[in-house]
VEXFILUM-790979 format. One record per residue: residue number from 0; residue in three letters; x, y, z of N, C-alpha, C in turn. Coordinates in steps of 0.05 Angstrom, whole numbers, plus 32768, in hexadecimal, padded with zeros to 4 digits. Layout:
// residues N
+-----+------+------+------+------+------+------+------+------+------+------+
!  nr ! rest !  n_x !  n_y !  n_z ! ca_x ! ca_y ! ca_z !  c_x !  c_y !  c_z !
+-----+------+------+------+------+------+------+------+------+------+------+
! NUM !  ALA !    X !    Y !    Z !    X !    Y !    Z !    X !    Y !    Z !
...
+-----+------+------+------+------+------+------+------+------+------+------+
// end
This chain:
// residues 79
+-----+------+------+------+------+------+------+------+------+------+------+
!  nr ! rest !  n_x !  n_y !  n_z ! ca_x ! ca_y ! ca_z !  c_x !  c_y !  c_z !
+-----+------+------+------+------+------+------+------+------+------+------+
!   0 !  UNK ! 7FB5 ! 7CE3 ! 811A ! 7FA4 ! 7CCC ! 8118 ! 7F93 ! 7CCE ! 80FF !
!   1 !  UNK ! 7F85 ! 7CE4 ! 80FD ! 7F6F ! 7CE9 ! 80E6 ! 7F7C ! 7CE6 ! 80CB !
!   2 !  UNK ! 7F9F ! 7CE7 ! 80CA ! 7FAC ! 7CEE ! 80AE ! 7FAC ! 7CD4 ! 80AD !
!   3 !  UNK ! 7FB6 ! 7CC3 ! 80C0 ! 7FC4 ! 7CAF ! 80C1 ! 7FB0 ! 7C99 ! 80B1 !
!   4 !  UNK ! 7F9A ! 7C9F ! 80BF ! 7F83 ! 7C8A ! 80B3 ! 7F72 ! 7C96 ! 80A6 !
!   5 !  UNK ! 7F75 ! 7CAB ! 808D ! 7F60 ! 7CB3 ! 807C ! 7F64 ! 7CAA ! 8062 !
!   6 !  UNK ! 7F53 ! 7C98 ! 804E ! 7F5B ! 7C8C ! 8041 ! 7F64 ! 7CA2 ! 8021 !
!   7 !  UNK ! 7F5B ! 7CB9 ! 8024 ! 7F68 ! 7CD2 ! 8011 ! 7F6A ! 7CE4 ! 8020 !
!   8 !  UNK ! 7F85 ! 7CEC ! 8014 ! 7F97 ! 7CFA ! 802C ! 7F95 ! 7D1D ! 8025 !
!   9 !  UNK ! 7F99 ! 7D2C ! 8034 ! 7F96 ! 7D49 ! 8032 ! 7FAA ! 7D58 ! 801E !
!  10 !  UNK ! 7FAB ! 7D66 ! 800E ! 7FBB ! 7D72 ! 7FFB ! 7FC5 ! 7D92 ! 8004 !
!  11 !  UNK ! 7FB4 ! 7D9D ! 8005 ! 7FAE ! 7DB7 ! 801A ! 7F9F ! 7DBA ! 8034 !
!  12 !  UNK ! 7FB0 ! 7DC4 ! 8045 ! 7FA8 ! 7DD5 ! 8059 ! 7FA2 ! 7DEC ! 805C !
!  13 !  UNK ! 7F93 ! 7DF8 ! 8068 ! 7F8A ! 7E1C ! 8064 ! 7F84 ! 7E1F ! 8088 !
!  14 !  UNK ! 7F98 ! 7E29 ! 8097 ! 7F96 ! 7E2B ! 80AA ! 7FAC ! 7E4E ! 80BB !
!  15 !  UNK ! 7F95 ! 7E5E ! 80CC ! 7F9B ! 7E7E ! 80D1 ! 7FC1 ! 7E76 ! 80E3 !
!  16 !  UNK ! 7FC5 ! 7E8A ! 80DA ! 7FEA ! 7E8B ! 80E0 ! 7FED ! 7E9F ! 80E9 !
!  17 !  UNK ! 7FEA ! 7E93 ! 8105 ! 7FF8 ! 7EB6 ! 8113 ! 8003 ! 7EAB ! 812D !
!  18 !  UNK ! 8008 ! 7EB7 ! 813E ! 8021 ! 7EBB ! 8153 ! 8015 ! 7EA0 ! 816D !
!  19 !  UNK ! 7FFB ! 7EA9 ! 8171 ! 7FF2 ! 7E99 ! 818B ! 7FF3 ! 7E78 ! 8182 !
!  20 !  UNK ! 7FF6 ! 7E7A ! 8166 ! 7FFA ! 7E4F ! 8166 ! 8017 ! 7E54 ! 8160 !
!  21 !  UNK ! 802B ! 7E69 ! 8166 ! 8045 ! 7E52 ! 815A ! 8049 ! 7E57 ! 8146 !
!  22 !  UNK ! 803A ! 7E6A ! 8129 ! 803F ! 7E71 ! 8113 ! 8038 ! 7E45 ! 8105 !
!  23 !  UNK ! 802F ! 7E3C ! 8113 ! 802A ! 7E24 ! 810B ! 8045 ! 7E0E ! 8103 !
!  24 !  UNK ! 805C ! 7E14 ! 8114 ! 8071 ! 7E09 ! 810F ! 806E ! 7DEB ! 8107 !
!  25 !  UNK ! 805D ! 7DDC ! 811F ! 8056 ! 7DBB ! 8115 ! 8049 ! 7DAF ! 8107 !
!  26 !  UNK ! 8032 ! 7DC6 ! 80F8 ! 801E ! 7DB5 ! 80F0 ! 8032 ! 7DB8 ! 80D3 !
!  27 !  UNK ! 803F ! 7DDC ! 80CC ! 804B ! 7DE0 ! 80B6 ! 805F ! 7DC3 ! 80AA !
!  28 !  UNK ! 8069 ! 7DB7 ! 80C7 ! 807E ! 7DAA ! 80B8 ! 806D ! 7D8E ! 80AA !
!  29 !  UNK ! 805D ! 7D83 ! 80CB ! 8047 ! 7D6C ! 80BA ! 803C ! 7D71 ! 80A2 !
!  30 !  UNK ! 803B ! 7D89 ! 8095 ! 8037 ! 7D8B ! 807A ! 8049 ! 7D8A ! 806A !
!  31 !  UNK ! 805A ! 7D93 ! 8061 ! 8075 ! 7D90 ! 805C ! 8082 ! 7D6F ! 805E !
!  32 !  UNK ! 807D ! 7D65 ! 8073 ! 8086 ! 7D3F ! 8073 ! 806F ! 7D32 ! 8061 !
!  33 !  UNK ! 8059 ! 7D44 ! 8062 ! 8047 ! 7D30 ! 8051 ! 8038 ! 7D41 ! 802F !
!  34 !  UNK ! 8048 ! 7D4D ! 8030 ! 8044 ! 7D5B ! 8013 ! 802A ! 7D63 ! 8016 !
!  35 !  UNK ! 8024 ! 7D76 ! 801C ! 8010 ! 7D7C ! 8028 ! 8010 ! 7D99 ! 8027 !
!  36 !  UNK ! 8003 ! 7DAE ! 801A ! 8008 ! 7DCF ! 8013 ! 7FFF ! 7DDE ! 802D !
!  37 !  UNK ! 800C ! 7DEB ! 8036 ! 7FFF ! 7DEE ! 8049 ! 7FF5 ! 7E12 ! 8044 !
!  38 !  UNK ! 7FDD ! 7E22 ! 8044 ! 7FDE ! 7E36 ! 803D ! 7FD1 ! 7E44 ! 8059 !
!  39 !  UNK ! 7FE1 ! 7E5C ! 8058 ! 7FCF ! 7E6C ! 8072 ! 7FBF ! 7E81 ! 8068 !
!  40 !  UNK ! 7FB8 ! 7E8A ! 807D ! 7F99 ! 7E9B ! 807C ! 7F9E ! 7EAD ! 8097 !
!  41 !  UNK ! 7F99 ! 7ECA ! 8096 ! 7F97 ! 7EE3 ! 80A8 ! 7FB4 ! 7EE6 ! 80AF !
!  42 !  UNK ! 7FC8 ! 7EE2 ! 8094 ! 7FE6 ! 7EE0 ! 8092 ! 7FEE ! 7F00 ! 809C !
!  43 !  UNK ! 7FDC ! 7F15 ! 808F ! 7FE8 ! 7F30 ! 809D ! 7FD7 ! 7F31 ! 80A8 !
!  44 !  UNK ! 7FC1 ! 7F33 ! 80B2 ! 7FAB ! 7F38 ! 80CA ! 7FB1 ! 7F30 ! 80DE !
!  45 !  UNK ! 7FBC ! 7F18 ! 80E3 ! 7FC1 ! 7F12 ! 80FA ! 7FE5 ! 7F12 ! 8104 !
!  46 !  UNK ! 7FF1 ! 7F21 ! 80EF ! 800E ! 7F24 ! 80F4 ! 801F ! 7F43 ! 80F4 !
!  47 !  UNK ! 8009 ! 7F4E ! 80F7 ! 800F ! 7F6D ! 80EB ! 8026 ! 7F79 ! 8101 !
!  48 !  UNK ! 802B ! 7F74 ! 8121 ! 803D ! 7F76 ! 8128 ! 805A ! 7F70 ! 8122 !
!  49 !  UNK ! 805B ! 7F53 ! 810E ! 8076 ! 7F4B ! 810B ! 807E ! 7F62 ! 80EB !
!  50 !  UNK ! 806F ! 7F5C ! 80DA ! 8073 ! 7F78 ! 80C6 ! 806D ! 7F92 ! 80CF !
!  51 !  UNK ! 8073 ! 7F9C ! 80E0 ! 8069 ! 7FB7 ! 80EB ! 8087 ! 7FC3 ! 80F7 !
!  52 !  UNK ! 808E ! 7FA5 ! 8107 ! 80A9 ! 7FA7 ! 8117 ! 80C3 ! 7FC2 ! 80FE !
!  53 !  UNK ! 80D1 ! 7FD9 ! 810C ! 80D4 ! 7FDD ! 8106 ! 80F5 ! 7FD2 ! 80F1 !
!  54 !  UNK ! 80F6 ! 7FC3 ! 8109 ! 8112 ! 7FB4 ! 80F0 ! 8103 ! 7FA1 ! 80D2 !
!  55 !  UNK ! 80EF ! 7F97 ! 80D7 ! 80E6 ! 7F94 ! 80C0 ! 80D9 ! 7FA7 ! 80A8 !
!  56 !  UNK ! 80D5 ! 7FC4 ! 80B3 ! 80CD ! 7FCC ! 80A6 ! 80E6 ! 7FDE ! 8097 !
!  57 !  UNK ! 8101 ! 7FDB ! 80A1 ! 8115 ! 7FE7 ! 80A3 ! 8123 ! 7FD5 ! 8085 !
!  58 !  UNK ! 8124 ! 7FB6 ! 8086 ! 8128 ! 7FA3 ! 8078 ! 811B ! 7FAA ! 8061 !
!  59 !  UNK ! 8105 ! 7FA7 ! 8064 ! 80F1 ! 7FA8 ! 8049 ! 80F8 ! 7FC1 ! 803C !
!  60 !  UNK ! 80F8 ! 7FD9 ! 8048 ! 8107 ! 7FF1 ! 8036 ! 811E ! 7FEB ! 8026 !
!  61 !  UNK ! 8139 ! 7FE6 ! 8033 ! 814A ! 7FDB ! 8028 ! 8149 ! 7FC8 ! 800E !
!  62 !  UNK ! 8138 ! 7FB4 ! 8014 ! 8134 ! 7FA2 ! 8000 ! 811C ! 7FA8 ! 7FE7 !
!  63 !  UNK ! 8111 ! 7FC6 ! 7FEA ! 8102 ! 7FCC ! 7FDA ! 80ED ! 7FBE ! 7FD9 !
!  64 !  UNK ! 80DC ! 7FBB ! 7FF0 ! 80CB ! 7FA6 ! 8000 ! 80B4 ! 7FB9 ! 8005 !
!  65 !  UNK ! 8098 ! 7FB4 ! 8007 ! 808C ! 7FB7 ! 8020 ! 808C ! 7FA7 ! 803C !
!  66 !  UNK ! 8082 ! 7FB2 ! 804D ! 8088 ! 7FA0 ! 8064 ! 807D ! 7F7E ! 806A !
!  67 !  UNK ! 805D ! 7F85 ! 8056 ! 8051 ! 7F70 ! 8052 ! 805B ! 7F5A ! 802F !
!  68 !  UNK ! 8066 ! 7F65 ! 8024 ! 8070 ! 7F59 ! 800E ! 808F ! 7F45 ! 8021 !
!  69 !  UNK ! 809F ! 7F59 ! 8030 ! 80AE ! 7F45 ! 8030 ! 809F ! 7F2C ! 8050 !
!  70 !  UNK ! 8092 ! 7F3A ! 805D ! 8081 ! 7F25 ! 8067 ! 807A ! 7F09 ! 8059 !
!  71 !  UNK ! 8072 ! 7F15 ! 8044 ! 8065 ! 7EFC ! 8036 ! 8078 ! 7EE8 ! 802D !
!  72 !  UNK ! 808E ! 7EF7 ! 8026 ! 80A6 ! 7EE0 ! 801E ! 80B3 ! 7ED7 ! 8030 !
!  73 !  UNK ! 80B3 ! 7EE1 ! 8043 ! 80BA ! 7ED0 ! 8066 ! 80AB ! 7EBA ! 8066 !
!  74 !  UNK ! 808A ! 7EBB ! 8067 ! 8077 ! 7EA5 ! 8068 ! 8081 ! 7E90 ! 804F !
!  75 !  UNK ! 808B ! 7E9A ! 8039 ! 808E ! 7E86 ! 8024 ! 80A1 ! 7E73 ! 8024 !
!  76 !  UNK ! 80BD ! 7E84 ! 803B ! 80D4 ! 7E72 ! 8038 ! 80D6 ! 7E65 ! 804C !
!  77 !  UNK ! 80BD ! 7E62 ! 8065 ! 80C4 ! 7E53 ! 8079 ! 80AC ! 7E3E ! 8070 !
!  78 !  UNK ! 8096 ! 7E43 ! 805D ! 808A ! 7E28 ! 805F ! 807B ! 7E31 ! 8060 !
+-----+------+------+------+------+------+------+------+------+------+------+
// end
């Protein structure tokens, strides 16, 4: 409603990304339909189990990664 009727529209978002919302699957895409950046915040603070996991940390070796570097490019290629 608030997008719908605001007469200048939002460019960026800055909203925390972690597990208990969903990794923000809906709001990510409503950004994405409306060109709209969407940037997160407490990206490893609040994700440190999924880079910790040891198949990721197993990955990232391989790929000459840290665990949180290839984290970060996870967050980049889903949006």
């Amino acid at each position: 409603w608030a997008y719908d009727h605001s007469r200048i529209k939002p460019k960026v978002l800055q909203n925390s990304f972690h597990a208990k919302s969903g990794h923000d699957v809906e709001i990510r895409a409503f950004c994405k339909e409306h060109d709209i950046e969407y940037q997160s915040f407490f990206t490893l603070t609040s994700n440190n189990e999924a880079y910790r996991h040891r198949d990721v940390v197993e990955l990232a070796k391989e790929k000459g990664l840290t665990p949180e570097g290839l984290f970060f490019a996870f967050c980049m290629a889903i949006g």
